[in-house]
C-alpha positions in Angstrom: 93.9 130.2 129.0 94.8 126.5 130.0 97.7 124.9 128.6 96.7 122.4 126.7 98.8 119.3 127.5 100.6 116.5 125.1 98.0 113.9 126.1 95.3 115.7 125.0 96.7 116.8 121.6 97.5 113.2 121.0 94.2 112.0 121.8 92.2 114.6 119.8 94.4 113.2 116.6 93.9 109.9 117.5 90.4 110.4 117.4 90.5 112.2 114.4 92.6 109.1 113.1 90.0 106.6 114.2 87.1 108.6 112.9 88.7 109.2 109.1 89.5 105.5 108.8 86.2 105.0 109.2 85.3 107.4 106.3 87.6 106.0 104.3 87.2 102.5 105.0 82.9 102.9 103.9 83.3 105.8 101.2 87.1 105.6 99.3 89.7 107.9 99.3 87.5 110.0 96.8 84.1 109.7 98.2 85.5 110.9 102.0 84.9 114.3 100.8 85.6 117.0 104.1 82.4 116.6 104.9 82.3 113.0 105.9 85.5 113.6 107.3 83.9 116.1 109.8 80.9 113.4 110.0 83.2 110.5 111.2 85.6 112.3 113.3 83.0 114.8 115.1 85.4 117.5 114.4 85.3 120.7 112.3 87.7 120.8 109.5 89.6 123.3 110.9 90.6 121.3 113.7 90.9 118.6 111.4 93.7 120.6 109.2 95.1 121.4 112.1 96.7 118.5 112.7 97.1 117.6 109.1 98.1 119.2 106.2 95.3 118.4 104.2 93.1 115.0 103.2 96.1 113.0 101.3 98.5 113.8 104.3 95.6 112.6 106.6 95.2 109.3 104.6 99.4 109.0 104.8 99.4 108.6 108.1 96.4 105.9 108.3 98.8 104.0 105.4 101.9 104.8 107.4 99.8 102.7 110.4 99.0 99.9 109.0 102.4 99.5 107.6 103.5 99.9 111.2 101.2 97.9 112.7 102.6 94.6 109.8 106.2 95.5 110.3 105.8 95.1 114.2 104.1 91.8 113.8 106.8 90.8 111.1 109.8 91.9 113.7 108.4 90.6 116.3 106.4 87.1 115.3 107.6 86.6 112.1 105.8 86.0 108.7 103.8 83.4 109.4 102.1 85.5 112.5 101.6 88.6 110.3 100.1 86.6 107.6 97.1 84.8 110.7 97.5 88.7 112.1 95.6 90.0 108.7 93.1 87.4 108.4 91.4 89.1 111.9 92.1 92.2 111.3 89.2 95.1 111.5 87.4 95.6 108.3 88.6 99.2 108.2 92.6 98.6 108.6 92.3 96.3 105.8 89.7 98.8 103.9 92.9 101.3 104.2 95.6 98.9 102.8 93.8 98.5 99.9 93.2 101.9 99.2 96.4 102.7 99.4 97.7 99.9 96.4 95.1 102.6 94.6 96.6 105.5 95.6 100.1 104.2 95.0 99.2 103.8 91.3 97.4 106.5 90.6 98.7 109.3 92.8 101.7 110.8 92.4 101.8 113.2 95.3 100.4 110.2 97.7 103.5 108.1 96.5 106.1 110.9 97.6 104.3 111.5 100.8 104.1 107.8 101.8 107.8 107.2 100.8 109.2 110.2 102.7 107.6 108.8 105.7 108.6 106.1 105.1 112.3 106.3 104.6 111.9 108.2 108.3 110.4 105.4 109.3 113.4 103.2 108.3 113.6 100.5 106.0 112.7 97.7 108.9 110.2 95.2 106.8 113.3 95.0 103.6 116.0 94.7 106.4 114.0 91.6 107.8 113.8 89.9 104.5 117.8 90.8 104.0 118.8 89.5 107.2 116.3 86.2 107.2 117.8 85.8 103.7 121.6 86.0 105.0 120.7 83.8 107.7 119.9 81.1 105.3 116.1 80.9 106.2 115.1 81.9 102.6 116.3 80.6 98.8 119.3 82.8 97.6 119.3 82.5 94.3 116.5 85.5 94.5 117.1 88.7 95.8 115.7 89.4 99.3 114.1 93.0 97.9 112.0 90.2 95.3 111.1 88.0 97.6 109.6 90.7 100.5 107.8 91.8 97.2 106.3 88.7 96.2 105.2 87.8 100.5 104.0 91.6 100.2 101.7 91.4 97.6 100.5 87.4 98.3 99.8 89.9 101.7 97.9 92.5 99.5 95.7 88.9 97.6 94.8 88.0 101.0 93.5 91.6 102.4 91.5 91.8 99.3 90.0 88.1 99.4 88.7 88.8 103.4 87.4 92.0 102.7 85.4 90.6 99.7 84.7 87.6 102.2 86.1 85.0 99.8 87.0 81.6 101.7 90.7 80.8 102.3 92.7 78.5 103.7 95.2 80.6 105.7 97.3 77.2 106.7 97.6 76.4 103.2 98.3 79.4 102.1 101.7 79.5 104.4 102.6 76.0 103.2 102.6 77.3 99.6 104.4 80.5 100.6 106.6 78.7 102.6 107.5 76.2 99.7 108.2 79.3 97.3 110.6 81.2 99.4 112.4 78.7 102.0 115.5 76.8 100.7 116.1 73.8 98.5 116.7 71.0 101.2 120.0 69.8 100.5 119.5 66.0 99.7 120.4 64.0 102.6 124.2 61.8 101.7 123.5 58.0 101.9 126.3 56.5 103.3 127.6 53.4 101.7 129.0 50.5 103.9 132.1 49.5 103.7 132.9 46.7 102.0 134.1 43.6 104.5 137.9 42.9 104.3 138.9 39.7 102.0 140.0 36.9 104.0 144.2 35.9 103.1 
């Protein structure tokens, strides 16, 4: 029996990847029964489940990607650039963020997967707001964890507003955020001249 190589097992979950974003991107988390899931990724559901544990571990790792994908643009580009990054971004990656605001309300067994993976991952997206923060490139008079919350979910707003195909001003948008997290401008000293020495 050939050995089946590295490449090929990465592609096959790839594919499967691809395929259930797809799924869940046109029918939910709870309409992309095994079924579709089979559908959209051409695959049995053995082979499926052979990659993944089951359908919330599958939808874990499209989260976990797209939480990659913004943390890479963040690192890399900065806010601003993963803020224009979303607004042309594929229907389906955003279809998956949303989702998974859902899940993390209302799934309790989603929540512990995503965070385990998570905390592998590395904390890199609240370490970017910490050190922009200690740098002085944001207001300190609110905590860093706050402020990555409040750009995250202005993040989530926007996802939702392009995937309903609301209109939006994305430059605006960043001059507002920008307004509400950079700090005060220190008012510039006006410098006084001297008065002229009195004749004797």
């Amino acid at each position: 029996m050939p050995k089946v190589t590295q490449e090929h097992l990465d592609a096959r979950r790839k594919e499967i990847l691809d395929g259930a974003r797809r799924a869940f991107a046109e029918h939910g988390y709870e309409g992309a029964t095994v079924a579709r899931l089979e559908e959209a990724t051409g695959m049995s559901r053995g082979a499926i489940f052979h990659y993944f544990e089951n359908k919330n571990d599958l939808f874990v790792e499209l989260a976990m990607e797209m939480n990659t994908r913004f943390g890479d643009i963040l690192l890399e580009r900065g806010l601003d650039e993963a803020f224009r990054a979303l607004t042309a971004e594929n229907p389906e990656w955003l279809a998956v963020l949303i989702e998974t605001e859902g899940r993390m309300r209302h799934d309790e067994d989603f929540v512990q997967r995503f965070e385990a993976r998570a905390a592998d991952a590395g904390p890199r997206i609240r370490d970017w707001f910490h050190d922009q923060q200690a740098a002085g490139n944001l207001r300190d008079d609110i905590s860093s964890d706050e402020i990555g919350r409040f750009a995250t979910s202005l993040l989530n707003g926007l996802a939702l507003r392009i995937a309903s195909g609301d209109p939006f001003d994305i430059e605006a948008m960043l001059r507002l955020l920008s307004t509400a997290i950079a700090p005060p401008r220190k008012p510039k000293s006006v410098v006084r001249p001297r008065p002229a020495a009195r004749k004797r």
